[in-house]
C-alpha positions, 0 to 999 in steps of 0.5 A: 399711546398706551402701548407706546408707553409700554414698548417703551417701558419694555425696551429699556428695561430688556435693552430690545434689539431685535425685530418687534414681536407680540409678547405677553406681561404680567402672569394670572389674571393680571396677564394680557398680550403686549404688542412691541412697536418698533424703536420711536425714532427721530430723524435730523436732515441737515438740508443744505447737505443733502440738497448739495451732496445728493440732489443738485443737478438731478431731476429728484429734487421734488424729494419726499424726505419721509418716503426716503428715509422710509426706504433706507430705515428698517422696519422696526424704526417707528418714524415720529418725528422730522427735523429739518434743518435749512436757512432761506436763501437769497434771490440776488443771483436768481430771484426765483431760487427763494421761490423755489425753495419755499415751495418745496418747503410749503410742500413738505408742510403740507404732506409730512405731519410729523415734520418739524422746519428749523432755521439759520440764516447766510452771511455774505461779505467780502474777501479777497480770492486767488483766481485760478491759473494766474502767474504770479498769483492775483487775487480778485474782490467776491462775496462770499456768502455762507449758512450759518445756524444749521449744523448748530441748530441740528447737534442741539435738538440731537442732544436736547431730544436725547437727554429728553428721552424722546426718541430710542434711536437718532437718524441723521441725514448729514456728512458734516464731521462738525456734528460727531462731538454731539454723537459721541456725546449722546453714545457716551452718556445714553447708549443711544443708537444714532444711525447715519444717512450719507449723501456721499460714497466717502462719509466722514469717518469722524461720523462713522466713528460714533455711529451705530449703523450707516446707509448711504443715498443713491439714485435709486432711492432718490428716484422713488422717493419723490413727492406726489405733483401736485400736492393732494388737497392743494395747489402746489406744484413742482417747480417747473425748473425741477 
């Protein structure tokens, strides 16, 4: 914790950049090696985006979210923290996706210490649709059904934990252009860099606009990335569907 402290009194004062180096503070006898660790780093999945934009319909859905964003990040981004934001979904179509799911979320509890699991809920009711290729146009009763909470839950801890001064830099798992107020927001009024990790070949350019740096998912990383089947030290075990 100590040499935590003084990276961070280091880098705020000198505005570090730069890959970490090992450098002196103090002159005399007061002088003693200082080890710069690289930047304490936060990281916000926004869950249902990366689940629909990048995994659904891949055999990598056991996805180790730490080992991903490893694999993505620089060296220097000293991982602290994992924000992961979902909301449970419903069994009405599929009774066994919430057991899927809660599976999968049980795993990254149990393999990830530094992950942190946040909530909205879905909202489903009813509306009127037009159905495809009818003429005259039709229209046909379905439920729709939407999550509701993350993306506001996500923009909140991005910029609560920014005014907070918990992290150096912000990474952001998303292509949700609803969240580009709140980088703009944080570039704005802490110069803090906010990195974005996109699920898709065409990110949001609302997203790209405020961002400091700008990597994108793909197959490949996807591939290395999985959690380990089952789950040392316990009985979980990759959903036999995945």
């Amino acid at each position: 914790m100590l040499t935590r402290y003084f990276y961070r009194v280091y880098s705020h004062r000198h505005k570090c950049e730069t890959t970490p180096t090992v450098s002196t503070w103090g002159a005399g006898p007061r002088k003693w090696p200082l080890l710069i660790y690289g930047k304490i780093s936060h990281l916000y999945i926004d869950g249902f985006n990366l689940y629909y934009r990048a995994v659904k319909g891949t055999a990598y859905k056991w996805l180790d979210l730490k080992k991903l964003l490893s694999h993505l990040l620089n060296p220097q981004n000293e991982i602290i923290k994992i924000k992961y934001f979902t909301a449970l979904v419903s069994g009405q179509v599929d009774p066994s996706k919430p057991i899927r799911q809660k599976t999968y979320i049980r795993a990254l509890q149990k393999y990830i210490p530094e992950l942190e699991v946040y909530y909205g809920h879905f909202l489903s009711h009813e509306i009127d649709a037009p159905l495809a290729n009818t003429s005259p146009l039709r229209f046909a009763r379905v439920i729709k059904i939407e999550e509701k909470g993350s993306d506001v839950n996500l923009a909140v801890h991005l910029l609560n934990d920014a005014w907070r001064d918990d992290y150096d830099c912000a990474v952001v798992v998303s292509n949700d252009s609803d969240l580009a107020e709140a980088f703009r927001l944080i570039r704005a009024q802490t110069k803090k860099p906010i990195g974005l990790i996109t699920p898709v070949n065409d990110p949001s350019k609302e997203l790209m606009k405020h961002s400091t740096f700008i990597k994108r998912i793909r197959q490949g990383v996807l591939s290395v990335s999985q959690l380990p089947n089952p789950i040392p030290g316990t009985t979980i075990c990759k959903p036999a569907e995945w």
